[in-house]
N, C-alpha and C positions, 0 to 999 in steps of 0.2 A: 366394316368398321366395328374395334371393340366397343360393347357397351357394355362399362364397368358396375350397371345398376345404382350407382351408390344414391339413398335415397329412397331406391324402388322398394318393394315386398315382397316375396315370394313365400309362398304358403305351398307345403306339400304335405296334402291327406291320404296319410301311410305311412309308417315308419318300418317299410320291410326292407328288402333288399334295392327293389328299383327306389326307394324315398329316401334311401342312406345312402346308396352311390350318386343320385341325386343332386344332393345336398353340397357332398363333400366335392366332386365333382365342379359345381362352383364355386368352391370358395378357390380350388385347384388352379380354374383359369380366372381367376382374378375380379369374382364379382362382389361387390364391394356393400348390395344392402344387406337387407334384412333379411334370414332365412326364418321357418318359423315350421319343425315337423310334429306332425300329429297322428300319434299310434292310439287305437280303441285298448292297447293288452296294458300290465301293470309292467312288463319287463324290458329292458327298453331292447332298442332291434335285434335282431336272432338270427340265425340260420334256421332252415326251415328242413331243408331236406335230411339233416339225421336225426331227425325225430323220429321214420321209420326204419334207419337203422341202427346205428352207434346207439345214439340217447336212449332208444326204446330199449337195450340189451343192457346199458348200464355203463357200456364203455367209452362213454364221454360225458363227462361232466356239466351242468347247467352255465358255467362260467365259461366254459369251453363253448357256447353257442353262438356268442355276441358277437357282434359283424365288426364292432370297433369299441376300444376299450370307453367306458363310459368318460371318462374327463375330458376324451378328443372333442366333445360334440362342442362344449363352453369354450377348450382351447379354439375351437375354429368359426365361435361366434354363430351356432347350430342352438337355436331356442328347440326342447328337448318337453311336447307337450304328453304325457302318456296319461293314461287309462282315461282319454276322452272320447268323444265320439261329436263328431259332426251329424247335425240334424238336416241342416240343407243348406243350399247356397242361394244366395241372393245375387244371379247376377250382374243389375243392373245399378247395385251398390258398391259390384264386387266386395261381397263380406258371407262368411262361413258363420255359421251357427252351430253352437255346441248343445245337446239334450235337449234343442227344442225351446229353449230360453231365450229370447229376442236380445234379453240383459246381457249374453255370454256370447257375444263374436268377436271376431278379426275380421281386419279389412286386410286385401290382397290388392297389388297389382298384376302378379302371374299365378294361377292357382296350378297348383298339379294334381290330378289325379292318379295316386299310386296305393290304390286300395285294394290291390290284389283277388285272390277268390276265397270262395267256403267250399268245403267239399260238399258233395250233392247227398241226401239221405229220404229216402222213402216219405211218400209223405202220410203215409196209413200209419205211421208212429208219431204221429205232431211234433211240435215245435222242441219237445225236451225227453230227449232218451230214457229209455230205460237204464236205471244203474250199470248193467252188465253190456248196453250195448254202445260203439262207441264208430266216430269219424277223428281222424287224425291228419289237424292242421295248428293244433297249436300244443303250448307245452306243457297246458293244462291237459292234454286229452293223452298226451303223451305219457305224461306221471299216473293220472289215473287206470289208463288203461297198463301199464306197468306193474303196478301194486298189485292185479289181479292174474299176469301172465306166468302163472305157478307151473312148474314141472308137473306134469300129468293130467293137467285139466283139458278140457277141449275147447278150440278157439271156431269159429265159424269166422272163416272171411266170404264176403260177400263183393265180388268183385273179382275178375281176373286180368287186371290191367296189370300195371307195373308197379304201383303202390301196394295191391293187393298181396304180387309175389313176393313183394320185400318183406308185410307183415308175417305172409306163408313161411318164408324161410328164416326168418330173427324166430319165431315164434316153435317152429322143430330146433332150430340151436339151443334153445331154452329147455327142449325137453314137454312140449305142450303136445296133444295128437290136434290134427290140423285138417277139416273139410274146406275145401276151396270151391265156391260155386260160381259160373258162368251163367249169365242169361242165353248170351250170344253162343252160335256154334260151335267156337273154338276162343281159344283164352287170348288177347294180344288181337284182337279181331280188327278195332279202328287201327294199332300203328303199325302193326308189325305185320311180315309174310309169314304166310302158313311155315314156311322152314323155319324160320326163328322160333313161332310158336312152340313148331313138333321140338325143337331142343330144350324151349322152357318147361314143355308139359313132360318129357322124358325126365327133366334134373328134378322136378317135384316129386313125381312119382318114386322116385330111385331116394328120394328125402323122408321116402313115409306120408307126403301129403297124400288126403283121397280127394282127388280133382274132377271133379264133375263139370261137364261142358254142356249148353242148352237145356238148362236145366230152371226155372222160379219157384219165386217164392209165392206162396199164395195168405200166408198169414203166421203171424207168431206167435208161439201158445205159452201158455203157463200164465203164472203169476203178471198181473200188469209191470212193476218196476221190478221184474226181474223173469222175463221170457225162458223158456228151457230148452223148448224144441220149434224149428218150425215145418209148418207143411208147404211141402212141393205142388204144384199145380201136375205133377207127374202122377202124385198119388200117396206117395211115400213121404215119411220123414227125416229129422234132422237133429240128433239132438247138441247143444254147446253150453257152456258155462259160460262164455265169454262170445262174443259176435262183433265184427268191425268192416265197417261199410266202404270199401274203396272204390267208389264207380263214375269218379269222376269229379272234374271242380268248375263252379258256378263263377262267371267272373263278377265280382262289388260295384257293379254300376248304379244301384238304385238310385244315389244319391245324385249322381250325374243325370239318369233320366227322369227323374223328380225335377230339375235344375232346366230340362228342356235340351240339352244336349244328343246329338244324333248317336244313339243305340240299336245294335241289332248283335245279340249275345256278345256284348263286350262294348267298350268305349268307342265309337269308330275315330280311326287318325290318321293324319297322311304318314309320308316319308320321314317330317321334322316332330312327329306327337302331336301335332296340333287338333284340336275338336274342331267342332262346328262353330265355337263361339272362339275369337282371335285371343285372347287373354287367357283360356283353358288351355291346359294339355295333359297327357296321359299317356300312363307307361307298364310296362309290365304286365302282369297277368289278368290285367281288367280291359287294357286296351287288344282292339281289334285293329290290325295292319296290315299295310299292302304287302304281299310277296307274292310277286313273279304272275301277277296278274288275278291271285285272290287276294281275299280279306280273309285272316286268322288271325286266332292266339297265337302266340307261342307263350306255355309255360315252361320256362326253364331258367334259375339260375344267369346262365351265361345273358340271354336276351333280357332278364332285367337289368343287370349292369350296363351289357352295352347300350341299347335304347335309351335309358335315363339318361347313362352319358352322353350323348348322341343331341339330346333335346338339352342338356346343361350347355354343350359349346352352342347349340344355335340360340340357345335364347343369349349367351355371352356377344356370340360373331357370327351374326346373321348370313344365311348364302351359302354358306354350304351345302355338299348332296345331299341327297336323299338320304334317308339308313334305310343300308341294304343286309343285312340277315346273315349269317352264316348260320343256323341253327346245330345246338347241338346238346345230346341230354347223356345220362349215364345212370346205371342202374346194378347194386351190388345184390348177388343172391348168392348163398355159401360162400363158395369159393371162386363162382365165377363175377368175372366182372365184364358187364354189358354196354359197350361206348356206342354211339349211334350218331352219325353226322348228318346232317341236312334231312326233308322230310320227304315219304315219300309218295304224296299227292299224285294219284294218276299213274301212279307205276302201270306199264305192262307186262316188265319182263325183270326178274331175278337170277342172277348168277351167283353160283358159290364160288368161293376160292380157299381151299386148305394155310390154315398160316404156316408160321414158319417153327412153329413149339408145339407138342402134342396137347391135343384139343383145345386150339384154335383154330377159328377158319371167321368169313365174314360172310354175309350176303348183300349183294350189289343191288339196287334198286335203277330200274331205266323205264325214262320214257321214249319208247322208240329206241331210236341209239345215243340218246341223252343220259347221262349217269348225272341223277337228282338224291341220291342217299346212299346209306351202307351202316348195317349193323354189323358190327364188329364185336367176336364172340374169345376176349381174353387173346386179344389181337391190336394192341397198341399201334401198332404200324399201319394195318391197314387203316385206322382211326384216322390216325392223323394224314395220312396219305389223302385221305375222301375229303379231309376237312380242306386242305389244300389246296384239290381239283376243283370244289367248290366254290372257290374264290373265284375263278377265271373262268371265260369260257370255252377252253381247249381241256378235253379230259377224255381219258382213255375209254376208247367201245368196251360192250361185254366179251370180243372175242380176245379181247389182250386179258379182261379181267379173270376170264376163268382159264386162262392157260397157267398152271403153276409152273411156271417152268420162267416163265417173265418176271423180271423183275420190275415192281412197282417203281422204284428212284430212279429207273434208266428213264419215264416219260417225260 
């Protein structure tokens, strides 16, 4: 049965991707109270992901980041609260609190938790950077670390995830020299196969980055608010004008485990978002959810919209499935473009397959003779192909997948 809300409350703390698909989402199937989002930033909701590309080089514009033009939010009856901050929740008042002011709440009838993460940073450098050193999650750190990435200076990235390689390679298009450090033995270590890796760490090196793998940090020298070199626990040094931390994102629970809610690195929530408490739910990059028999993140883009969406129709029309996942992320370095579908937890075995354009090709992820992912290297097709198989439970062994001679659309 619809429940049109009208009446009810909803209050969603976030104003990112998962708190604006959200939003808009119910007014979409027809819920008729009160909606009410609240962003901590002054600008109101964003795209996040080209900040470490486009944005960071110049070639997209601050107005060009907003997820929806600012007057949709009034036209579709979206209270539009920004640069506040929720202190805690009360939930046996059901009411949010803002800076800790008893005087400055709202009452809710369905709260959402859509507070996304912070990138993680050292904690031997406290709570506020050095001038020159920097983490990239918002469009403050974006502008600032910009104004500093000058043709010929040297950047230290610290981190060789996928944020890290995006900074690596915007930061050689600019003209910058580029050290890239690894704690771990190889770069891409948590998501990716060693073959994906050896192709990422070959396109850097072939970029002019100098990529060092199992390598730390043991301390950063020079000036306090403005570091110059660091030393390696190898022995050796480092020197940068500039340093940027990509090694991961924290998910925004506090506020939630403050509130008593079931946490373990991230919001826990079933199939519909729901918490521990019936009246909470959560989405996005902060919530922890079931897939395929764990509890994860996923951050990506696609997963917050669908999820949000997913928990907007159940809270509208109760009874529906589960949300079940298709995960999928993307990643632009030079020239290549990096699509990857589903994850791949537990792989034991990788196949390649040559694409169908000179240099592309994918690698197949399987458990057993289960096909659970596939990074796709400037290979559209097989992309979408994986995302596909994904869906259903019939999908092709590894020996159809590395025969190039088979065609993927005959399956």
């Amino acid at each position: 049965m619809q429940n049109d809300g009208c009446g009810k409350k909803v209050v969603i703390v976030g104003a990112g991707q998962a708190g604006v698909s959200m939003a808009f989402r119910l007014r979409q199937k027809g819920y008729r109270g009160s909606i009410t989002m609240i962003g901590d930033e002054v600008w109101p909701p964003y795209q996040r992901p080209p900040l470490s590309k486009k944005y960071l080089t110049g070639e997209l514009a601050r107005d060009r980041l907003s997820l929806k033009p600012a007057e949709t939010y009034e036209e579709n009856g979206i209270e539009l609260l920004l640069d506040r901050r929720v202190a805690r929740v009360d939930r046996a008042a059901r009411r949010v609190f803002f800076d800790g002011n008893d005087d400055n709440s709202l009452d809710y009838e369905t709260l959402i938790f859509a507070t996304g993460g912070r990138p993680r940073q050292p904690d031997d450098l406290g709570d506020t950077l050095p001038e020159n050193i920097f983490t990239l999650r918002a469009i403050s750190d974006a502008d600032a670390m910009r104004e500093r990435l000058a043709p010929g200076k040297h950047l230290l990235v610290v981190g060789g995830g996928y944020i890290g390689l995006e900074l690596a390679a915007v930061a050689r298009k600019r003209g910058l020299k580029v050290t890239l450090l690894e704690q771990a033995p190889r770069i891409l270590g948590r998501v990716a196969c060693s073959q994906t890796a050896d192709y990422f760490r070959h396109l850097h090196t072939e970029n002019g980055v100098t990529l060092r793998e199992g390598v730390s940090i043991e301390s950063f020298e020079g000036p306090e608010q403005r570091p110059s070199f660091v030393k390696l626990t190898e022995g050796d040094e480092v020197s940068f004008d500039v340093a940027v931390f990509g090694i991961g994102l924290l998910p925004n629970d506090t506020i939630a485990r403050e509130a008593g809610l079931e946490c373990a690195g991230g919001i826990i929530v079933d199939g519909w978002g729901r918490t521990s408490d019936p009246d909470i739910r959560a989405a996005g990059d902060c919530a922890r959810l079931p897939y395929r028999g764990d509890m994860i993140r996923l951050e990506s883009v696609h997963n917050a919209i669908a999820q949000a969406e997913h928990i907007a129709d159940d809270i509208v029309c109760p009874g529906g499935p589960s949300y079940a996942p298709v995960p999928w992320f993307w990643s632009d370095q030079y020239d290549c473009k990096l699509q990857i579908a589903g994850l791949n937890l537990g792989y034991t075995k990788v196949v390649t397959r040559p694409g169908t354009k000179p240099g592309a090709f994918s690698n197949w992820y399987f458990k057993g003779e289960e096909m659970i992912a596939c990074d796709a290297i400037n290979d559209a097709r097989s992309f979408m192909m994986a995302k596909r198989w994904l869906a259903v439970a019939h999908r092709p062994c590894p020996e159809l997948i590395c025969d190039p001679s088979w065609d993927l659309a005959k399956f």
